[in-house]
Structure formats: structure tokens, C-alpha cells
C-alpha positions as CSV (number, residue, x, y, z in Angstrom):
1,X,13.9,24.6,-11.2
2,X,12.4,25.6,-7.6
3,X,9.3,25.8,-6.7
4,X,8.2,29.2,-5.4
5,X,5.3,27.8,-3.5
6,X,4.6,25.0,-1.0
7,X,2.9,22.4,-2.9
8,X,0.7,19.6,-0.7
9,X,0.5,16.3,-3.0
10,X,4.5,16.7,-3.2
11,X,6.6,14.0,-1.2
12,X,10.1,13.6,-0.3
13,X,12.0,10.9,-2.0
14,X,12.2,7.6,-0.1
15,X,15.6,7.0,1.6
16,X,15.1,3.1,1.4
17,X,13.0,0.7,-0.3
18,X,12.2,-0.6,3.2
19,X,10.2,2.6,4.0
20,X,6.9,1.1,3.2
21,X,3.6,3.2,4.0
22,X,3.2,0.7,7.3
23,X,6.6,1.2,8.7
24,X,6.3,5.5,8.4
25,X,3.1,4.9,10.0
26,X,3.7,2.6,12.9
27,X,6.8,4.7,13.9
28,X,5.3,7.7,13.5
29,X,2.5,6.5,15.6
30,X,4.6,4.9,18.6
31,X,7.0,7.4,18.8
32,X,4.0,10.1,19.2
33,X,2.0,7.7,21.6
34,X,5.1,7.4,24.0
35,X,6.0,11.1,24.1
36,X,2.2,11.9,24.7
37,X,1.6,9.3,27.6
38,X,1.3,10.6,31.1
39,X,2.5,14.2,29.6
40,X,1.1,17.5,30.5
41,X,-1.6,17.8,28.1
42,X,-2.8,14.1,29.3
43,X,-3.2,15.0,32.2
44,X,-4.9,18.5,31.2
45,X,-7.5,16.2,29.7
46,X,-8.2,14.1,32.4
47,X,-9.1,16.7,34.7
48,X,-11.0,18.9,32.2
49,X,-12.8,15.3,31.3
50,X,-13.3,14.7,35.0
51,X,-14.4,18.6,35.6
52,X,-17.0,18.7,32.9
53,X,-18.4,15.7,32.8
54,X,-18.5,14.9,29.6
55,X,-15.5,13.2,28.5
56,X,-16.2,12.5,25.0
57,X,-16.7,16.0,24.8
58,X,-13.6,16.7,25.9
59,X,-12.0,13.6,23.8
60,X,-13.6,14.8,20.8
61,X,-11.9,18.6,21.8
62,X,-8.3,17.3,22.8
63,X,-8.6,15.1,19.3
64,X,-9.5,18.0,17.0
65,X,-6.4,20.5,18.7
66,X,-4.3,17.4,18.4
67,X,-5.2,16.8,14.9
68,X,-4.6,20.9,14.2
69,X,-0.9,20.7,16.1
70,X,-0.1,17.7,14.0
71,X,-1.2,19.2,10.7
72,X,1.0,22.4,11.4
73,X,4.0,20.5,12.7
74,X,3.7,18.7,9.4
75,X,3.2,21.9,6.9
76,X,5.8,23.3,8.3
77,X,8.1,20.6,8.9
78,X,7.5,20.3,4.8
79,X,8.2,23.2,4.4
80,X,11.3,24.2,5.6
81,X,12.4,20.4,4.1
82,X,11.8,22.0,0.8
83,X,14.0,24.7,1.7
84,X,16.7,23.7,3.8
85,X,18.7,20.7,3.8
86,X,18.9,18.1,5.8
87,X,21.9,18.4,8.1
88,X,21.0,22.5,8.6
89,X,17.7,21.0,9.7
90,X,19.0,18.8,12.1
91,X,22.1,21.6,13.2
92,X,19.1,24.1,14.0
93,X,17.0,21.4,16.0
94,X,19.8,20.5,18.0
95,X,20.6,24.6,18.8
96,X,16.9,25.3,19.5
97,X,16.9,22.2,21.9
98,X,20.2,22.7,23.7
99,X,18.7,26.5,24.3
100,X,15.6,25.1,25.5
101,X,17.1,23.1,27.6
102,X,19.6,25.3,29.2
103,X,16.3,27.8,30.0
104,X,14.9,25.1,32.0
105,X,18.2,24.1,33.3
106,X,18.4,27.9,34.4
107,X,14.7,28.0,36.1
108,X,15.5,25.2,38.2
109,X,18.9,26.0,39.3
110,X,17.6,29.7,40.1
111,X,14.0,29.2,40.5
């Protein structure tokens, strides 16, 4: 039977009995923490925090988008799990980064 509709309290079935609560969260966690460190929007923050003044201001702002980013990254990323399988998934990824790539690879040959 499929489901018609995105449903929230759904999860998708553990691969291993190894992946514990703990281990999805501490690799989530480090592999976001490294890809964020010293990247664009960290340093956006710094100089907005050293602009204003007011960095928990700006702390509690670049938390809250972060947060929102995350949350849609994750509804979606459920989303099309629910619709598409895993290797089109991963097929699709690959394409979007290869064109990605090749873009930038473009702009800095031709500038």
C-alpha cells in the first residue's frame, strides 16, 4: 500500500543493528561541524557579529536559519526517500554534483 502523503513520525528501517540513536547522531553531527568550519557562512557570521555588535544576536539568528536549512534538508531528504530508491537517489546526487562542479570548473577556467 503507498502512502499518498508525507507522514513525520514515520522512519526508515535500520540498515544494522549497530545504528544506535548515538552513532546517527554523532555522525551526523561531525560530519556537519567539519563541512561548516571556516566555510562561507562562518565567516558571514563573524563579520555580521563583529559589525553589529551583538553577537549573540547574531548567534541566536545564524542558529535559528541553521536550524530552518536543516529541517528542510531533512523533509525533503524524507521525502523523496519515500519515493525514490536508494541507488536513483544516490545516481541523481552524483549528476547534480558533477554539474555543479563542472559550472565552477567553468567560471574559473573562463572567469
Amino acid at each position: 500500500m503507498k502512502i499518498d502523503t508525507f507522514d513525520l513520525t514515520t522512519t526508515a528501517p535500520k540498515t544494522k543493528k549497530s545504528d544506535s540513536v548515538w552513532v546517527v547522531f554523532t555522525t551526523t553531527f561531525i560530519t556537519i561541524f567539519l563541512a561548516e568550519i571556516g566555510d562561507k557562512t562562518q565567516l558571514s557570521t563573524l563579520l555580521m557579529s563583529a559589525q553589529s555588535h551583538a553577537p549573540w544576536l547574531v548567534f541566536l539568528g545564524a542558529g535559528a536559519a541553521l536550524v530552518t536549512t536543516s529541517l528542510l534538508g531533512v523533509l525533503l531528504g524524507g521525502f523523496i526517500a519515500s519515493r525514490l530508491s536508494p541507488k536513483t537517489v544516490e545516481k541523481s546526487a552524483g549528476l547534480v554534483l558533477l554539474l555543479v562542479s563542472s559550472m565552477l570548473f567553468w567560471d574559473v577556467i573562463h572567469g
